[in-house]
C-alpha positions in Angstrom: -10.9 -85.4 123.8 -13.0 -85.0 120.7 -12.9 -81.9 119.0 -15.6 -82.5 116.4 -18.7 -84.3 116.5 -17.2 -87.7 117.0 -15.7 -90.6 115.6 -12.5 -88.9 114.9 -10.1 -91.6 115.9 -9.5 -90.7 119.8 -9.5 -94.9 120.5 -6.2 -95.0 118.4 -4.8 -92.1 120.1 -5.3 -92.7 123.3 -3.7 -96.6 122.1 -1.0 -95.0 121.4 -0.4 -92.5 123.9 -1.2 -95.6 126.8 1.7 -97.1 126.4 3.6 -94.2 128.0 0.7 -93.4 130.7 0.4 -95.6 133.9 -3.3 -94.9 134.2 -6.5 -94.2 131.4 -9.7 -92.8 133.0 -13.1 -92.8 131.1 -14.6 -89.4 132.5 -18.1 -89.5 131.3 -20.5 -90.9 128.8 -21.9 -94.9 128.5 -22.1 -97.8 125.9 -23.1 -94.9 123.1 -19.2 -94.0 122.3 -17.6 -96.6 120.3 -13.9 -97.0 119.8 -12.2 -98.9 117.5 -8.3 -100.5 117.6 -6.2 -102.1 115.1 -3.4 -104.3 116.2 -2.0 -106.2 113.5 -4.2 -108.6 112.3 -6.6 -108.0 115.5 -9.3 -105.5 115.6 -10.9 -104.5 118.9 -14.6 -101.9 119.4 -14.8 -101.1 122.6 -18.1 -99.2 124.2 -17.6 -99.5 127.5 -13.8 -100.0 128.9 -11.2 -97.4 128.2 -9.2 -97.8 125.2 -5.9 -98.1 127.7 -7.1 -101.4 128.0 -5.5 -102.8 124.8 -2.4 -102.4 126.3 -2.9 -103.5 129.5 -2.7 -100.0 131.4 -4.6 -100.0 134.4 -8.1 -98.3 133.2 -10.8 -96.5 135.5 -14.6 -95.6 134.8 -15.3 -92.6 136.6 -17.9 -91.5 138.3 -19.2 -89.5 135.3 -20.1 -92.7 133.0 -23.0 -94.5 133.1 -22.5 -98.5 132.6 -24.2 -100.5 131.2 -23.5 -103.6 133.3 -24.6 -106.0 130.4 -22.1 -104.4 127.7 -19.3 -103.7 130.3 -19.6 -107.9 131.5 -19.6 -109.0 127.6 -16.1 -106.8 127.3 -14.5 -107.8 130.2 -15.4 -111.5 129.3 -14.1 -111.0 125.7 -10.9 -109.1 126.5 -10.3 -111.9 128.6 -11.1 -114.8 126.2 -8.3 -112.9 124.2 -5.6 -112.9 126.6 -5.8 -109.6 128.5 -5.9 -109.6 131.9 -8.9 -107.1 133.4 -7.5 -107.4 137.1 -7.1 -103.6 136.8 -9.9 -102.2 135.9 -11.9 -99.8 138.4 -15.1 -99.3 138.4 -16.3 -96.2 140.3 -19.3 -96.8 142.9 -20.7 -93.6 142.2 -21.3 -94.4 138.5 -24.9 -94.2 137.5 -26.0 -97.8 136.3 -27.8 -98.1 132.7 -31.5 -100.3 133.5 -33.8 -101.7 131.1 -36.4 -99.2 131.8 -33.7 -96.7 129.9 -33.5 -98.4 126.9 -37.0 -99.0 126.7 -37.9 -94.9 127.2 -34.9 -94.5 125.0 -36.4 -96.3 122.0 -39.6 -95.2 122.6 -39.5 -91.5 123.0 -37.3 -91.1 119.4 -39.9 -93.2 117.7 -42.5 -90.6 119.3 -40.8 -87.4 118.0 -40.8 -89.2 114.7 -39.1 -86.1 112.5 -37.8 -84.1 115.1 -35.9 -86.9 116.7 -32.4 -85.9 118.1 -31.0 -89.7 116.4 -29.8 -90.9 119.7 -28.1 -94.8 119.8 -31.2 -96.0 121.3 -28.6 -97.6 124.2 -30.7 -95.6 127.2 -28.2 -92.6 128.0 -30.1 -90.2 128.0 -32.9 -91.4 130.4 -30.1 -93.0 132.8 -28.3 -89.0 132.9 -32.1 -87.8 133.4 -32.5 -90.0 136.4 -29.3 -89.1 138.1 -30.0 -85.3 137.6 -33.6 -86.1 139.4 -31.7 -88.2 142.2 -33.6 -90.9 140.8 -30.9 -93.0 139.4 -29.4 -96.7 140.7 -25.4 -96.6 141.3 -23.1 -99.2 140.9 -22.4 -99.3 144.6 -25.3 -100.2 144.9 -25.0 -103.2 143.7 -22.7 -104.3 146.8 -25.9 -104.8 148.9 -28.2 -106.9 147.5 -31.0 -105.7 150.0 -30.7 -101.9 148.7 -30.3 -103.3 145.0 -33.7 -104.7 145.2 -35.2 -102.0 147.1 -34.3 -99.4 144.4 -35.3 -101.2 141.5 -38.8 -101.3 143.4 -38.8 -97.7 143.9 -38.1 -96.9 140.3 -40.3 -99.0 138.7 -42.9 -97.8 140.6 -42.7 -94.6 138.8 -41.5 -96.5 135.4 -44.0 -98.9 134.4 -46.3 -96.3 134.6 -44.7 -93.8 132.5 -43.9 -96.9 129.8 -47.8 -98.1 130.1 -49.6 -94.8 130.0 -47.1 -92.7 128.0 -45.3 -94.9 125.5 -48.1 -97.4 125.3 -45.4 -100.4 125.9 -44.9 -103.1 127.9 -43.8 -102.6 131.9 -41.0 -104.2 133.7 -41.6 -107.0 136.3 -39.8 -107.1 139.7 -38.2 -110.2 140.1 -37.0 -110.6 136.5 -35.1 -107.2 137.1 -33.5 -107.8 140.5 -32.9 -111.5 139.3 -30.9 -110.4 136.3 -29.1 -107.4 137.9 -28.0 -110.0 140.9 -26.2 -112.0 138.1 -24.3 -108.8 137.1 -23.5 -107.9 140.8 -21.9 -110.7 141.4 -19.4 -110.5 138.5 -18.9 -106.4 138.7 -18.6 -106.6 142.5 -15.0 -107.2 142.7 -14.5 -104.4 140.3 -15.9 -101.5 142.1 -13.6 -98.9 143.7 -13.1 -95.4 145.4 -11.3 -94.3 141.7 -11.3 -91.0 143.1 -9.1 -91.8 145.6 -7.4 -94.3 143.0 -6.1 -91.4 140.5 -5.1 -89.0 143.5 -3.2 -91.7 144.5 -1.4 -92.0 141.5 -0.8 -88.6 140.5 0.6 -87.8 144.0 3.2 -90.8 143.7 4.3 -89.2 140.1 2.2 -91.4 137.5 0.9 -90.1 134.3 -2.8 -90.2 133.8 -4.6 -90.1 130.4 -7.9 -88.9 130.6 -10.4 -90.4 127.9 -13.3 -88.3 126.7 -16.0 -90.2 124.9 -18.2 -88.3 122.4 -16.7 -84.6 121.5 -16.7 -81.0 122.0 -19.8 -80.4 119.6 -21.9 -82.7 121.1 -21.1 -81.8 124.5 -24.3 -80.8 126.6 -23.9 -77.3 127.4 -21.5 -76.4 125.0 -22.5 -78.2 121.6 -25.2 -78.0 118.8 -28.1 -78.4 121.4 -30.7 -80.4 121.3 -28.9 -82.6 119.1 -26.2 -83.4 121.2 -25.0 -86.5 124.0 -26.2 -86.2 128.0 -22.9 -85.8 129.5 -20.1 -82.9 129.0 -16.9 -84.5 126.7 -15.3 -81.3 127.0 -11.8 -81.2 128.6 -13.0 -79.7 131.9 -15.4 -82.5 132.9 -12.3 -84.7 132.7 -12.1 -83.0 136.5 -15.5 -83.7 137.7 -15.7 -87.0 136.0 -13.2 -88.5 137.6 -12.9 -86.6 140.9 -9.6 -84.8 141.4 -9.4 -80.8 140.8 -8.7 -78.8 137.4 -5.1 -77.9 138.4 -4.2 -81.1 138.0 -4.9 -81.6 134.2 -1.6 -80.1 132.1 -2.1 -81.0 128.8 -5.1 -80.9 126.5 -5.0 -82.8 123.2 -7.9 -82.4 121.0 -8.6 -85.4 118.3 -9.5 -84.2 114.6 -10.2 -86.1 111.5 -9.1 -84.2 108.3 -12.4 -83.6 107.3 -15.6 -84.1 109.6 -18.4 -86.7 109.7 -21.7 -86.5 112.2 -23.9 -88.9 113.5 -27.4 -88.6 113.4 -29.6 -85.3 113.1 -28.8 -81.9 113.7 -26.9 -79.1 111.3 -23.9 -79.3 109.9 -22.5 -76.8 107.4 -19.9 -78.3 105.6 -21.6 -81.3 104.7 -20.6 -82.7 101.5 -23.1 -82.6 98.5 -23.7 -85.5 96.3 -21.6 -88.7 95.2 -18.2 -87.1 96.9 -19.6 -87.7 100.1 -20.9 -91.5 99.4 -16.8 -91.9 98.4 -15.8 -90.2 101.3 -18.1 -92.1 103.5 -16.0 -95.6 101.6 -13.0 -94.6 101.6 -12.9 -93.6 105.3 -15.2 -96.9 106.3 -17.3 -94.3 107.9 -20.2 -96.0 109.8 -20.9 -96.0 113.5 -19.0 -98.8 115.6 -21.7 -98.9 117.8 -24.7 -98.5 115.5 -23.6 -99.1 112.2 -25.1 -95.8 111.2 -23.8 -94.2 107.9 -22.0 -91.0 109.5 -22.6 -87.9 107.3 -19.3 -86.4 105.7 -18.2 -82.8 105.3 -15.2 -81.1 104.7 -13.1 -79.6 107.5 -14.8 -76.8 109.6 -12.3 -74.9 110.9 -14.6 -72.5 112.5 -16.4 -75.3 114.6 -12.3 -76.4 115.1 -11.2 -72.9 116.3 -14.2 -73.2 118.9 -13.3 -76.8 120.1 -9.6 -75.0 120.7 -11.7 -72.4 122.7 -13.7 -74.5 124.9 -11.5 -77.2 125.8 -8.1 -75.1 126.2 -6.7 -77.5 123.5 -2.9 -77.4 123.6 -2.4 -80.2 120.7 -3.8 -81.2 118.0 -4.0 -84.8 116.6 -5.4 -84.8 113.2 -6.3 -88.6 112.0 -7.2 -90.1 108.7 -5.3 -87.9 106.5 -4.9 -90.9 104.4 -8.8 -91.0 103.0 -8.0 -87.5 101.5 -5.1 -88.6 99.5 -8.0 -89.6 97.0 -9.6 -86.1 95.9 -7.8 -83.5 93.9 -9.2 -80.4 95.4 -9.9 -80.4 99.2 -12.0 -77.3 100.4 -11.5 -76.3 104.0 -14.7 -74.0 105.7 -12.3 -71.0 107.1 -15.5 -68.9 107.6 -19.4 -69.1 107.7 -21.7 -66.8 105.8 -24.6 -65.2 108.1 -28.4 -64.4 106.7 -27.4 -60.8 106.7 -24.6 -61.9 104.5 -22.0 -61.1 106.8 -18.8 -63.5 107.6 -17.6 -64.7 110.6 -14.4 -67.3 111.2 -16.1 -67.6 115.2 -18.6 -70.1 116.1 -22.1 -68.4 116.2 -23.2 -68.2 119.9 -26.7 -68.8 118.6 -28.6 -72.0 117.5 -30.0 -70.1 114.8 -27.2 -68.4 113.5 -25.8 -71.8 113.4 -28.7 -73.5 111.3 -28.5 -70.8 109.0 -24.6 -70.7 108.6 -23.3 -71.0 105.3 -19.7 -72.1 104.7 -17.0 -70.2 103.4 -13.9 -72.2 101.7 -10.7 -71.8 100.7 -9.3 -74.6 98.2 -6.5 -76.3 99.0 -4.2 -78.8 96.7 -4.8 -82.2 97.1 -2.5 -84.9 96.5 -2.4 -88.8 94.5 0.2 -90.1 97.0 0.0 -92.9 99.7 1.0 -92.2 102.8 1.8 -95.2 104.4 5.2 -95.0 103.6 5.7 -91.9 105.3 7.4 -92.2 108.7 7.2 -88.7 110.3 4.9 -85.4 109.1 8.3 -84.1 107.1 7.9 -87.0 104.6 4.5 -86.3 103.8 3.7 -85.2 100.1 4.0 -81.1 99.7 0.5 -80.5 99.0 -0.4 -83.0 102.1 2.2 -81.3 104.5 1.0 -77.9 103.0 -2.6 -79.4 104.4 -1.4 -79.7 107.8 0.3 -76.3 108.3 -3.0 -74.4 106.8 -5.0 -76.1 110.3 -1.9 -74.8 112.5 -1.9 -71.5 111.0 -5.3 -70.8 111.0 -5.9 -72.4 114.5 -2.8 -71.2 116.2 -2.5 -74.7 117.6 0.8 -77.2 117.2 -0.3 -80.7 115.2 1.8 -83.0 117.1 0.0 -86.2 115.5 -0.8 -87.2 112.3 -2.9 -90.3 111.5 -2.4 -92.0 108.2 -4.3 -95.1 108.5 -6.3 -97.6 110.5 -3.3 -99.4 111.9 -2.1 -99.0 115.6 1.3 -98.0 114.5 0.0 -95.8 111.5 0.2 -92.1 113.7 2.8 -90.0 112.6 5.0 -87.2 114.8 6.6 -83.9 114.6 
């Protein structure tokens, strides 16, 4: 799972760490997560399967995603065109489906907060999570009846087109288009859905491994992140449970994905943001824009105080720190070991306050940098001393192991103790 805000690299590590797993589950989230994969001279984003699917592992979406049925048809069809078999993907039936009325109130409520909007993907995840807390929401079993399908895309838009006409001044939805086009997706996702629930116990009880794939991360989880501006769904490591459906005993291992410094997506606070040019070079050097949006993500240094709390929250037991690489290219690298307080106090734990947070100041300590390339490195003890040195400040100070180390974009570029 994510142990920042994001974008830290998990598609590559949970690549990686497929290869030796039987089964990788998607727990929560929808088409808003991108992950990106580079195989030699191939590159794959993927929004909607699990990143297992590179390598032909069998891949559920559990029953805390929402699908897109549009996206997840387009992936299926391309993996497909490029020679990988999708026989094995399971789709859960108690999945929450993504409709167009989502998008649409998506769009249209950021544009109406105008400054204070949370910088959502526009891609209807919200609104589709909202429905399914107010039982309102269309499941991908129910796509199985045709009859029901039809029936509860009346119902909602019932309710819908009035909230888009009279609220957000927009254009409503009409009946037989909606039922028409979500037939035509029915049809092709049918054969896909499952009882995944039933699926994973299966195979944990007959002795497979299962790799559980949080989209998102820690500080954009729901309950637990830098609310408002955070995702609908919970990426922590617990949800993995719920997500899927089998109980929290069952879950051994928890590694936590970490860039070595931090970007975020979108609006909210974020203390150890970079100021001026360095982070416009950071931002190039680490190709840092959103796979699914194409957003510039902002940079920062690492905060190991938002780090320490990801380790908290999740029960991380590992620690795979990616994209050591882009900071090959600065002489000085500060790392946030504390935050400074109004009052003027420090603190190395995460505030428990929104406040506290917007007003934290960071605290560094300077570490040496290094002019090396690390591509020709082929374990974390032939790393330059200063970028070795990097790596055991995070384990000292977080009291975690750093089992990975990524050192570029290629599948093969991950590193081990």
């Amino acid at each position: 799972m994510g142990a920042q805000w994001g974008d830290e690299g998990k598609g590559k590590i949970v690549d990686l760490l497929a290869q030796n797993s039987d089964v990788v589950c998607r727990y929560q989230g929808g088409p808003n997560a991108g992950h990106t994969i580079v195989v030699g001279d191939e590159t794959y984003k993927i929004r909607a399967l699990p990143s297992g699917i590179v390598r032909g592992t069998p891949c559920v979406i559990g029953n805390g995603c929402v699908v897109d049925p549009e996206v997840l048809i387009g992936e299926l069809d391309e993996f497909e065109r490029r020679g990988h078999p999708t026989g094995e993907v399971y789709l859960s039936g108690n999945a929450h489906l993504i409709m167009p009325w989502h998008l649409a109130i998506d769009q249209a409520s950021e544009h109406r907060l105008g400054k204070l909007a949370i910088g959502t993907t526009r891609r209807g995840i919200g609104p589709c999570y909202a429905d399914k807390a107010m039982r309102l929401g269309i499941r991908v079993q129910d796509i199985l009846d045709p009859k029901i399908l039809r029936q509860k895309i009346e119902v909602a838009l019932a309710e819908k087109n009035l909230w888009l006409e009279r609220v957000y001044e927009t254009e409503p939805f009409d009946l037989e288009t909606v039922a028409a086009q979500y037939e035509g997706y029915a049809q092709r996702l049918r054969p896909y859905v499952a009882d995944t629930s039933l699926y994973v116990d299966t195979a944990l009880r007959d002795g497979k491994r299962v790799l559980f794939e949080g989209a998102q991360a820690t500080l954009l989880d729901l309950d637990h992140g830098t609310y408002p501006f955070v995702t609908s769904s919970n990426p922590v490591a617990a949800s993995a449970a719920t997500g899927v459906g089998i109980g929290p005993r069952r879950i051994d291992r928890v590694l936590g994905v970490t860039k070595a410094y931090v970007t975020r997506v979108g609006e909210g606070p974020f203390p150890s943001e970079i100021a001026g040019p360095e982070q416009a070079r950071m931002r190039e050097l680490g190709g840092e824009y959103g796979t699914v949006t194409g957003r510039e993500r902002r940079c920062g240094w690492l905060d190991l105080v938002a780090l320490r709390y990801a380790v908290r929250v999740n029960g991380i037991d590992q620690l795979a720190l990616t994209k050591l690489d882009v900071l090959s290219h600065f002489a000085e690298l500060p790392v946030c070991v504390r935050y400074r307080t109004r009052d003027g106090s420090e603190m190395r734990d995460f505030p428990a306050h929104q406040s506290d947070f917007h007003a934290a100041e960071p605290v560094y300590e300077v570490l040496e940098g290094w002019d090396e390339p690390l591509d020709g490195c082929s374990s974390v003890d032939e790393l330059p001393g200063a970028a070795r040195g990097y790596v055991d400040f995070v384990e000292r100070e977080l009291d975690v192991e750093v089992t990975l180390v990524g050192t570029g974009a290629e599948r093969a570029a991950v590193l081990s103790r």
